[in-house]
Each structure stands twice: as structure tokens, then as C-alpha cells.
Backbone bond lengths (Angstrom), bond angles and torsions (degrees), N, CA, C in turn:
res aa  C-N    CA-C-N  psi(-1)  N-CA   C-N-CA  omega(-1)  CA-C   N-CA-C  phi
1 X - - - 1.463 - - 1.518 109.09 -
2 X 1.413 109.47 121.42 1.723 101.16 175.98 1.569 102.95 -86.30
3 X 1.298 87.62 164.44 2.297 118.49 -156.44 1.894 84.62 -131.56
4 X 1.342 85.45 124.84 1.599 101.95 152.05 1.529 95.84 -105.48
5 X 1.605 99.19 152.90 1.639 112.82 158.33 1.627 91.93 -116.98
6 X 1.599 85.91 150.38 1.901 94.48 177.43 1.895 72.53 -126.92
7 X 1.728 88.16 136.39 1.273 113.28 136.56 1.733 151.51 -120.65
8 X 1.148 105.65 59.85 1.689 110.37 179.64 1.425 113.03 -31.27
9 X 1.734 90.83 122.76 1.368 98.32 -172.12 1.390 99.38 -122.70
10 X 1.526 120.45 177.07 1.622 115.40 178.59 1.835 85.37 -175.58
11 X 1.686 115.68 112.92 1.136 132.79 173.62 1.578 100.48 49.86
12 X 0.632 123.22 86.17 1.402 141.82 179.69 1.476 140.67 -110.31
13 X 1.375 96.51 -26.25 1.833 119.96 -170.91 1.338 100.97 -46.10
14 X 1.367 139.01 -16.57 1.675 109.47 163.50 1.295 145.12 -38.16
15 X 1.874 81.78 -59.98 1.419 114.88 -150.40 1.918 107.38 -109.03
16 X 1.521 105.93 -18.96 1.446 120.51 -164.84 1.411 90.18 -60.06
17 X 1.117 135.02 -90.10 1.512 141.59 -137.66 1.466 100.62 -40.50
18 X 1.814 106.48 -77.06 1.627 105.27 172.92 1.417 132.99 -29.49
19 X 1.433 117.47 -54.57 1.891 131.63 168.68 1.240 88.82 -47.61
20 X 1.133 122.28 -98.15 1.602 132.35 -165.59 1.735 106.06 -10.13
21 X 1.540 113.62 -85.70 1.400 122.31 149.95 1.665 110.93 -6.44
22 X 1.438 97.70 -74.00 2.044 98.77 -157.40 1.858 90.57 -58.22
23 X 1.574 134.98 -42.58 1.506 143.94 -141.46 1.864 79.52 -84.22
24 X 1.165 131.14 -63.66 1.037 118.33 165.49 1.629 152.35 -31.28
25 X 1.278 94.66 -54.05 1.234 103.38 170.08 1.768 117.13 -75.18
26 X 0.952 121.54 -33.04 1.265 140.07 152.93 1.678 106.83 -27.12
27 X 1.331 110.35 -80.83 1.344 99.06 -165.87 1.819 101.97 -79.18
28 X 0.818 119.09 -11.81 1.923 114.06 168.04 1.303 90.57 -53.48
29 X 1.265 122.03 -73.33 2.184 130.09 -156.04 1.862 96.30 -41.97
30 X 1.407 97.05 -37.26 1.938 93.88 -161.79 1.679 79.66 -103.50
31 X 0.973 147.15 52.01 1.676 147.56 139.95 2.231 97.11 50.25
32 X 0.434 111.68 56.80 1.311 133.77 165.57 1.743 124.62 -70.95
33 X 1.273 119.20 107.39 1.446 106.95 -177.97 1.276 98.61 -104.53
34 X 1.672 105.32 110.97 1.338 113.12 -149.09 2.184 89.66 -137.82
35 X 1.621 91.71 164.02 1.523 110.44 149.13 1.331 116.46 -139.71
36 X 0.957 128.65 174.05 1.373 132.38 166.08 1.954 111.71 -136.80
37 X 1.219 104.76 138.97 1.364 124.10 -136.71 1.385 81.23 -130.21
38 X 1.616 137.62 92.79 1.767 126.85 152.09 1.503 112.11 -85.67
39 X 1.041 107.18 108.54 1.438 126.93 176.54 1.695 106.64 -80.89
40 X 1.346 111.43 109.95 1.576 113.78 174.45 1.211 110.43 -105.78
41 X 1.520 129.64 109.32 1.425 135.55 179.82 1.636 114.73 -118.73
42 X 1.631 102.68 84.56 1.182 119.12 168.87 1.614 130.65 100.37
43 X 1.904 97.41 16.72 1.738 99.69 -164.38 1.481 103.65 -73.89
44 X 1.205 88.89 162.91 1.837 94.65 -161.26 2.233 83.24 -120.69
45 X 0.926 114.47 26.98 1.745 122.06 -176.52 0.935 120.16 -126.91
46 X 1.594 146.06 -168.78 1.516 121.51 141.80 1.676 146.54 -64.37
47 X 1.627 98.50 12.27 1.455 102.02 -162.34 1.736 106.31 -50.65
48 X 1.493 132.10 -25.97 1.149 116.77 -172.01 1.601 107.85 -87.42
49 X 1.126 110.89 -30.59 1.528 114.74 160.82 1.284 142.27 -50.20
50 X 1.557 106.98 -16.02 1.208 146.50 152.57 1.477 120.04 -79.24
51 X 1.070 114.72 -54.59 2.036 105.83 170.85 1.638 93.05 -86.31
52 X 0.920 161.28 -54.16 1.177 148.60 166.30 1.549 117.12 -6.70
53 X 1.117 117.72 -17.04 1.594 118.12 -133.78 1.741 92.57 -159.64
54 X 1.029 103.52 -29.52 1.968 113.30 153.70 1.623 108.25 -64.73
55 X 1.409 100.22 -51.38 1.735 115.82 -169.78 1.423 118.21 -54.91
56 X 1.636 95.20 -48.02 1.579 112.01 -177.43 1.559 105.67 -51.46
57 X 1.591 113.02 -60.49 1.588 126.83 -172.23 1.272 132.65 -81.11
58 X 1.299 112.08 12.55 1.632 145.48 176.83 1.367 114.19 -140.52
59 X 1.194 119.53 130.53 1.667 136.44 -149.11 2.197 81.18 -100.85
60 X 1.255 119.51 -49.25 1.665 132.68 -171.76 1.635 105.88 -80.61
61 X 1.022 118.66 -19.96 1.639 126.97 -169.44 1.795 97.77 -105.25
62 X 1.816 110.67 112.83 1.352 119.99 175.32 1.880 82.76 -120.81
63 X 1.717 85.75 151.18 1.538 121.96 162.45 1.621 107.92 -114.92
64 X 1.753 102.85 146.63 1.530 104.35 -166.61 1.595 79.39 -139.71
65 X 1.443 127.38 132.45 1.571 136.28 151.11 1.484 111.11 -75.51
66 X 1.480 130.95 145.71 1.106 127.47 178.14 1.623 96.57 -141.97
67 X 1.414 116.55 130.47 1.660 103.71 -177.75 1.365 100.59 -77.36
68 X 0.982 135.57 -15.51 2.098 113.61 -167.84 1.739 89.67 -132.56
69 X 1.358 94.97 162.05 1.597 123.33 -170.13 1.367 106.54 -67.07
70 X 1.471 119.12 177.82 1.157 111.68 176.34 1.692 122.25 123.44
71 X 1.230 104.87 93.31 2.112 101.27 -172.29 1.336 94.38 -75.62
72 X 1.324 137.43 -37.91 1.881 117.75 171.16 1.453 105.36 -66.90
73 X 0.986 124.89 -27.12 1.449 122.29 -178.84 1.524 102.45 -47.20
74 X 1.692 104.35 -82.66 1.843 118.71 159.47 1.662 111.56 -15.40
75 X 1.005 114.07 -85.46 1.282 129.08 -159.75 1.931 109.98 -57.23
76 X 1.328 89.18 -27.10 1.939 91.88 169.19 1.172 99.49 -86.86
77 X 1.221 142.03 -26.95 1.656 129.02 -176.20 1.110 86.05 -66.50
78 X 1.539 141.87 -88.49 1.470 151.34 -140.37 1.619 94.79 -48.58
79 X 1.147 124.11 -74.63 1.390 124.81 -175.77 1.387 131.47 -35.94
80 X 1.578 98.25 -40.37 1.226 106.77 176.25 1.463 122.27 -78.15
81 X 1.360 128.16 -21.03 1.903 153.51 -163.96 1.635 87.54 -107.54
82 X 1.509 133.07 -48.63 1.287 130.69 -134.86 1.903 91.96 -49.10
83 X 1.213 113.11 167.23 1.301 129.97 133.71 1.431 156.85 -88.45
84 X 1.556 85.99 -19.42 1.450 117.13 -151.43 2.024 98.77 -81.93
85 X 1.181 113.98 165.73 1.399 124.02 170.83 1.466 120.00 -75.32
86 X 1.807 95.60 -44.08 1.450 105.34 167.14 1.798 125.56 -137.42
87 X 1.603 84.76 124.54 1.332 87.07 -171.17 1.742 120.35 -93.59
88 X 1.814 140.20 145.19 0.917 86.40 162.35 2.289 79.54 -148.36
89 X 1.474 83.86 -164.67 1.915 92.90 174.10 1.193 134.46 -127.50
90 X 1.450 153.39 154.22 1.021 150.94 -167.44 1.491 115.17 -145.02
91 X 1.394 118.51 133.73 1.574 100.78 -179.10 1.807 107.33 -82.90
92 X 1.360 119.72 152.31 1.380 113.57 -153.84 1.128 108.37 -92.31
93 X 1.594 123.29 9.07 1.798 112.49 149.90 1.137 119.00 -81.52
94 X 1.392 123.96 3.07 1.824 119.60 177.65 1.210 104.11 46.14
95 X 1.579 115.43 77.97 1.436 128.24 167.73 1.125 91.61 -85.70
96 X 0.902 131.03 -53.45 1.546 133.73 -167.11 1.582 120.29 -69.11
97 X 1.361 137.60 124.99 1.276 132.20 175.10 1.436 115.00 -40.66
98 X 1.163 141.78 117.79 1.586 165.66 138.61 1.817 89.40 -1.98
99 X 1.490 104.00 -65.84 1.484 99.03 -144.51 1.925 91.91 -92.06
100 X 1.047 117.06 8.51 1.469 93.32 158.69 1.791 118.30 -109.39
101 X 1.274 99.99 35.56 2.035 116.86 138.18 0.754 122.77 -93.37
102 X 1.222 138.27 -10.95 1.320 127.98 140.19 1.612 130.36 -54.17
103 X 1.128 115.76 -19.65 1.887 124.13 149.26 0.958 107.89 -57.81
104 X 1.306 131.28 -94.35 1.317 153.19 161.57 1.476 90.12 7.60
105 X 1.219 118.90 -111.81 1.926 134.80 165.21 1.558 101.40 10.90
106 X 1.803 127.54 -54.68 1.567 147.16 -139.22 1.392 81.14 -87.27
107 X 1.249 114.74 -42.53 1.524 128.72 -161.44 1.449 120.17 -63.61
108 X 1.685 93.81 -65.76 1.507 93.34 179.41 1.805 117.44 -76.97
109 X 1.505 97.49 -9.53 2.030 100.50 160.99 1.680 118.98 -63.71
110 X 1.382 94.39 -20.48 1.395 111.09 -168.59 1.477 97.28 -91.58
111 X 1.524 148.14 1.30 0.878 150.84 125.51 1.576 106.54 118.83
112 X 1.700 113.41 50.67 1.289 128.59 147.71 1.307 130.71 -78.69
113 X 1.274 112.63 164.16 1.352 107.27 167.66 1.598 136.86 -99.29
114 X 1.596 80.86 -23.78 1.615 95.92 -171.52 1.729 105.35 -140.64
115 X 1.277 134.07 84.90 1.449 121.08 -177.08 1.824 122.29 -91.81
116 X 1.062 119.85 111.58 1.920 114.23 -168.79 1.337 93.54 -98.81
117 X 1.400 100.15 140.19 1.346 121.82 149.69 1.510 113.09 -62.92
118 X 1.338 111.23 142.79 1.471 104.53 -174.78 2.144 91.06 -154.79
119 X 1.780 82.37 133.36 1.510 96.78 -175.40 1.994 96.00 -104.63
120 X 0.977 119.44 19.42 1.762 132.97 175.78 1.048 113.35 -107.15
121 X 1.338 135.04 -20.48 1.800 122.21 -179.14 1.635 95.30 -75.98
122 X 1.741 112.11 159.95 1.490 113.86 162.33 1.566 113.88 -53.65
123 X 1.247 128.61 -39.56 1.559 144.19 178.13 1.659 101.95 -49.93
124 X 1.352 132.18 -28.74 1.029 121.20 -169.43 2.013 107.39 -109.64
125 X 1.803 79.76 157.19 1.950 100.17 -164.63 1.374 99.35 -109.59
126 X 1.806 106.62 114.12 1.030 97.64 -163.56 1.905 97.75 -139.06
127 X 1.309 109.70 136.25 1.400 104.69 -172.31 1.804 96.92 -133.92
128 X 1.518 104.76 98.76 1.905 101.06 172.90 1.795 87.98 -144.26
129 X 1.385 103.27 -172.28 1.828 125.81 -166.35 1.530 71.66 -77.42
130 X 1.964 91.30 150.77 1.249 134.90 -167.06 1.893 85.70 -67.72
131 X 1.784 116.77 -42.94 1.148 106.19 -159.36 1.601 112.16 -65.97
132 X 1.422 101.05 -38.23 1.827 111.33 -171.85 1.655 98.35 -62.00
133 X 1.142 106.94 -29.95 1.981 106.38 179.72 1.380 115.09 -44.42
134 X 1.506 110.72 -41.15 1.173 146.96 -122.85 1.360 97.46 -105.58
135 X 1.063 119.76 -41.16 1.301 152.33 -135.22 1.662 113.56 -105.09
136 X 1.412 101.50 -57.41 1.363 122.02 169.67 1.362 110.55 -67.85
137 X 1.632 122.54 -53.37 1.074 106.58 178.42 1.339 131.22 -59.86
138 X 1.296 114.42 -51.83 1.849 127.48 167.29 1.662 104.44 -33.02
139 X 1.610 110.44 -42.40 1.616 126.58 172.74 1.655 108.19 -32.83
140 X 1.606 99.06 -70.71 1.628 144.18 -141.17 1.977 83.40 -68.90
141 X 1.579 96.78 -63.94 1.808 88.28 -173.20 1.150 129.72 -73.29
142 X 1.977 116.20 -23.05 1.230 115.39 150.30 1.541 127.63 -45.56
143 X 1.051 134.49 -60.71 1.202 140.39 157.46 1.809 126.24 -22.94
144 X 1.301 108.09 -67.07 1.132 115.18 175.29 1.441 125.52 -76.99
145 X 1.432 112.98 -11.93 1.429 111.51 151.70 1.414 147.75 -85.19
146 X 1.609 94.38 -42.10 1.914 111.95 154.11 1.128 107.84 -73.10
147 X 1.368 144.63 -52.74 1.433 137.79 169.44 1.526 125.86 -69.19
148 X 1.356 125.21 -13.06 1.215 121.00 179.53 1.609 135.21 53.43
149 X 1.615 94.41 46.68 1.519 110.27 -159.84 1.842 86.91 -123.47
150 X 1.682 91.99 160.14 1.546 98.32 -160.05 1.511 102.11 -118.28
151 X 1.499 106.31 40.74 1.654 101.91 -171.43 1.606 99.40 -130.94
152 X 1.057 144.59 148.32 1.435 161.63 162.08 1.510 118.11 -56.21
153 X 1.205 121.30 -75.16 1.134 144.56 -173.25 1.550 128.53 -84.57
154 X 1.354 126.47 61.17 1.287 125.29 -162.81 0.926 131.64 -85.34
155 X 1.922 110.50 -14.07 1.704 99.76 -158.25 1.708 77.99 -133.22
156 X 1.478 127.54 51.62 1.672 126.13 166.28 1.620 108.64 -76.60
157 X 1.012 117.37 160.17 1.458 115.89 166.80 1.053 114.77 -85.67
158 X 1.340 149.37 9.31 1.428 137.46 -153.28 1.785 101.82 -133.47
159 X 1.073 121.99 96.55 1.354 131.40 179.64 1.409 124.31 -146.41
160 X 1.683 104.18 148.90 1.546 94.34 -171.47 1.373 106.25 -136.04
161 X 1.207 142.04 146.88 1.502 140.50 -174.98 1.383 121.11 -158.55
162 X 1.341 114.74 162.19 1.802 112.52 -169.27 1.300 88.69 -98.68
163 X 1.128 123.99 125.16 1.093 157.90 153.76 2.022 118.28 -8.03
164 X 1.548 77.57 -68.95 1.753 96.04 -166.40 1.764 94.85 -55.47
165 X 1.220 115.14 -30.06 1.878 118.34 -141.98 2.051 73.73 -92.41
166 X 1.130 136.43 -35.13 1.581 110.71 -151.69 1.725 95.92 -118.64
167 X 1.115 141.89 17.36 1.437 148.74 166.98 1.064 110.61 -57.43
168 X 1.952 121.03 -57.62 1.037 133.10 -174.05 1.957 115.08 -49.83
169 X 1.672 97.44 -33.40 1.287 107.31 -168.66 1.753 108.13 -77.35
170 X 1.023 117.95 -29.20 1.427 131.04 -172.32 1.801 106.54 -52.02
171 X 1.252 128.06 -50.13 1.378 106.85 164.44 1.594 135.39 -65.05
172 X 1.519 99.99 -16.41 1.721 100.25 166.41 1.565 117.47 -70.67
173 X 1.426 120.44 -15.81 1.315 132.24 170.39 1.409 130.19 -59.56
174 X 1.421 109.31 100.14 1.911 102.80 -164.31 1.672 107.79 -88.88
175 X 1.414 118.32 -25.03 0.947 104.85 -165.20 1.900 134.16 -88.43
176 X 1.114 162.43 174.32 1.432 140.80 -167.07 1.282 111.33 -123.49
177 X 1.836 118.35 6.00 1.271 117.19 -132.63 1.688 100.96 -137.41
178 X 1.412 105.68 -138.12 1.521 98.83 164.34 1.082 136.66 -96.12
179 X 1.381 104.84 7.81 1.516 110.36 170.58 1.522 122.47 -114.49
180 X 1.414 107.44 47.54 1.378 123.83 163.67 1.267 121.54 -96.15
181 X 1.801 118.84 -5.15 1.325 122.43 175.89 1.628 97.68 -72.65
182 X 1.874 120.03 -51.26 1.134 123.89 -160.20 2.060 108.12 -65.08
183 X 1.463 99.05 -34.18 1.466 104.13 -163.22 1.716 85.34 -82.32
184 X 1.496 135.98 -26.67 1.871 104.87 -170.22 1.650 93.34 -99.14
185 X 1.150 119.77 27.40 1.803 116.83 159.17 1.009 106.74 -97.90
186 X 1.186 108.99 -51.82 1.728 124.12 -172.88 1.879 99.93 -43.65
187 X 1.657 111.54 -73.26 1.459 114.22 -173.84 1.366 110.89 -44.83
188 X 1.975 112.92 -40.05 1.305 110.17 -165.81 1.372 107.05 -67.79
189 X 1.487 133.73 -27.46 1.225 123.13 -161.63 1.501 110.38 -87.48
190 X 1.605 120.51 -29.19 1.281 120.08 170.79 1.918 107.98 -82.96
191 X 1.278 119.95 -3.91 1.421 101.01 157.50 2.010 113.57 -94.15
192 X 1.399 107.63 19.28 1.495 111.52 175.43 1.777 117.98 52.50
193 X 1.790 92.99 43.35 1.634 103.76 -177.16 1.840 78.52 -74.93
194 X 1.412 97.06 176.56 1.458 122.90 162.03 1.586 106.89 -88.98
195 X 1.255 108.29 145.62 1.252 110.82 -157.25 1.542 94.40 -150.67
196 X 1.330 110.39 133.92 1.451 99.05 -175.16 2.053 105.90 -145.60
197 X 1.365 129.89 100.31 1.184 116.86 -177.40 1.721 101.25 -83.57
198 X 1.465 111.25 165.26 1.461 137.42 170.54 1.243 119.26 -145.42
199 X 1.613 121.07 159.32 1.122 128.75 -148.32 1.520 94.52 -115.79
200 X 1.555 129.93 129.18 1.136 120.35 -127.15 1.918 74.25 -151.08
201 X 1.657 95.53 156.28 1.848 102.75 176.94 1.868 104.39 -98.46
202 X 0.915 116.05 138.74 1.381 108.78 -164.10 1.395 93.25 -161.75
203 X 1.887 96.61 120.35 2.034 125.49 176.29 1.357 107.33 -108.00
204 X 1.263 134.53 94.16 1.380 122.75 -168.19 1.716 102.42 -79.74
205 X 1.083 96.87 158.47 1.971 110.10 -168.93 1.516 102.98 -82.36
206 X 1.266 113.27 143.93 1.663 104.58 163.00 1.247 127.68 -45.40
207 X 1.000 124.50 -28.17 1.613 114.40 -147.45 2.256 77.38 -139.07
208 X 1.380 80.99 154.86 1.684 96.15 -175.83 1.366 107.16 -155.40
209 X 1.571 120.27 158.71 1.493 116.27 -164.37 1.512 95.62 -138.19
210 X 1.851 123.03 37.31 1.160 129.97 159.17 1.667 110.51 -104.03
211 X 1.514 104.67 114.68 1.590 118.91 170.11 1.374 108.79 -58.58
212 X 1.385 132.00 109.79 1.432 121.17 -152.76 1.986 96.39 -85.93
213 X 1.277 95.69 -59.90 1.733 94.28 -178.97 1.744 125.67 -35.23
214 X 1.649 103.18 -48.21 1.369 93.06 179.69 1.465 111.96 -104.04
215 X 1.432 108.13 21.96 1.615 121.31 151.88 1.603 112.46 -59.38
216 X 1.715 94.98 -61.21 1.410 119.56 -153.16 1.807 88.65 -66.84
217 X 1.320 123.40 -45.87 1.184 128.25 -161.50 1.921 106.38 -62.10
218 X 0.937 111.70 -55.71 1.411 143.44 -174.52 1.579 108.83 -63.07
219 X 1.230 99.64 -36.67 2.009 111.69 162.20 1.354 122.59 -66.58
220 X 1.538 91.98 -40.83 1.771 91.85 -171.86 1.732 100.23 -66.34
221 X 0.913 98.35 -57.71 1.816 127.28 -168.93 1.385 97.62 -39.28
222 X 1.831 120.57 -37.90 1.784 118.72 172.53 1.331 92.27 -71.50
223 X 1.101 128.59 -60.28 1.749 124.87 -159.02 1.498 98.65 -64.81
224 X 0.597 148.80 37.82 2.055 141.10 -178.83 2.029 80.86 -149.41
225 X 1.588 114.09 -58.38 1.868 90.55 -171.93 1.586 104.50 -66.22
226 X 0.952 125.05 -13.23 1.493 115.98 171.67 1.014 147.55 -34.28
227 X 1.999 76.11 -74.13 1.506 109.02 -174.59 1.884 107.93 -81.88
228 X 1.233 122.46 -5.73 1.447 132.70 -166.53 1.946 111.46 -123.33
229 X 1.666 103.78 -30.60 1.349 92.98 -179.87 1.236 105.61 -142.31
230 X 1.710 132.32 25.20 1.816 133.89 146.92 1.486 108.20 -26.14
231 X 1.251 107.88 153.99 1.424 131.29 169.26 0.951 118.75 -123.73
232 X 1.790 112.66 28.82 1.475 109.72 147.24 1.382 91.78 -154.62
């Protein structure tokens, strides 16, 4: 089964070329019939000039321009265009260990639909600021109590899913932003996809390009239309 990876990027030109490179070579070593998909939504730098120019010199490596911001933004284009059987995403500092997608991968062979990386189970190795700890969790129980969902870890970057089973869900999805991880669990779990979290190794990067306040603000505000105005 061929796997796209989408990577949503936004000002990036540091770090893109190398990741891109390391995410690549990666799945060549484990024989992977793979593409890789850099999704640029809104860099105001060279980051598209940079996958542009990945794309050209790699036959498996596509660049996508997107005028406005937004990682659900990214991640609904890919899904919606994809081809592939299995689709999945990564945030493009590879906080997350490389080689535990290869679970993930075991997982959905094993006949899931949707498998998350998750830096919240006890099973998982996780090294970020005391505040983001902090942060996620307060996240993790809000969620699962107003929403009534049985998963920890909602808004990780590291996820993988079959394609055909979560397309359908993509127009119930309102949001463009970071809380499209929480709203396509949410649909998936009341359409009774298989759903499978794992406990994942995860180095968070110094530097980050999530506005936490009108993150935090903009999260609650999905979890309240959810839980009060879902359409299922």
C-alpha cells in the first residue's frame, strides 16, 4: 500500500531541507513505497523555495503553496487530492522519534483506522517545558470530559490513517488550524472508526511557531461548538 507523508510547514527555511532529507531517507532504509508531500501554508520566507527545489530533485518529494495559514488547512488539502491508501503527518522538527512509525505503520496493517502518536500515556518518553506538560494535560482532561472521548493525546503531530475510511469525515471539519487533530477524532470516534493511540519518544525543539494564548483560546471555543452544535 503506498503512504504519503504530509508535512505542513510555515517559515521554516532553517530546518526544512535537512528534515525533509533525514524523513526521506528514513523511509527508503525501511523500503517504504512512499511520497512526501511539503505543504506550505502561508510562509512569508523561503520555506516554499526550499521544497520547491526538494520537489524538482526528488522524483517522491512534492511541494504544495497554500495562500493562508493553517496545519488543518494542509492536511485537508492532502486528504482530500491524496491518492495514496495510507496517509499520514509529522510536525517538521521531528520531535517525535522517526522509528516509532514504524508501530503506527504495524498498526494500521493490523487493521486500524486511525493510529496517534501520543506523548500522554505512562509508556511514553517525553522531554518538552514544564509549561507545554502542563498544558496538554489540562488540554487532555478537558477534552475527554466535555467531549467524552477516550484518548489522551489529541493535538500530537504524529499520526497515521487509511485514507479511504476518514475522507468522508473531512467536510464535518470546521476548523483550519490546530484543532483539527481534536475535531477528526472526535467525528472518527462517533462514526466507530478503529482508533488506536501509542506511546511514542518525543524531544521537543527549542523554538516553536504555536501562539499558545490564541491557541488555547480558539481550542476551547472548538470544544464548547462540539460538544453543543456536532452533527453527529
Amino acid at each position: 500500500m503506498k503512504l504519503e507523508i504530509v508535512l505542513p510547514v510555515y517559515n521554516e527555511e532553517e530546518i526544512l531541507e535537512k528534515n525533509v532529507i533525514r524523513v526521506k531517507n528514513f523511509f527508503k532504509k525501511h523500503n517504504f513505497k512512499f511520497i512526501i508531500s511539503i505543504v506550505d501554508n502561508g510562509s512569508t520566507d523561503n520555506t516554499y523555495k526550499i521544497a520547491k527545489n526538494l520537489a524538482d530533485k526528488n522524483d517522491n518529494i512534492f511541494a504544495f503553496k497554500l495562500k493562508k495559514r493553517g496545519r488543518g488547512r494542509a492536511l485537508k488539502f492532502r486528504i482530500l487530492n491524496s491518492s495514496c491508501a495510507i496517509l499520514g503527518y509529522m510536525d517538521i522538527d521531528l520531535s517525535a522519534d522517526l522509528y516509532d512509525f514504524l508501530i503506527l505503520y504495524r498498526e494500521i496493517q493490523n487493521g486500524y483506522d486511525i493510529v496517534i502518536g501520543s506523548r500522554l500515556l505512562p509508556a511514553s518518553s517525553v522531554k518538552r517545558s514544564i509549561l507545554r506538560k502542563l498544558l496538554s494535560r489540562v488540554y487532555s482532561k478537558m477534552v475527554r470530559r466535555v467531549l467524552n472521548l477516550p484518548f489522551f493525546d489529541y493535538q500530537c503531530g504524529f499520526k497515521l490513517f487509511r485514507r479511504e475510511n476518514i475522507v468522508s469525515l473531512i467536510p464535518l471539519i470546521k476548523n483550519n488550524n490546530w484543532f483539527f487533530d481534536t475535531e477528526l477524532l472526535f467525528y472518527a470516534y462517533r462514526k466507530n472508526l478503529k482508533i488506536k493511540e501509542i506511546p511514542i519518544r518525543w524531544r521537543e525543539r527549542k523554538y516553536g511557531r504555536v501562539k499558545l494564548l490564541p491557541t488555547i483560546i480558539e481550542d476551547i471555543k472548538g470544544i464548547m461548538r462540539l460538544r453543543f452544535n456536532s452533527v453527529v
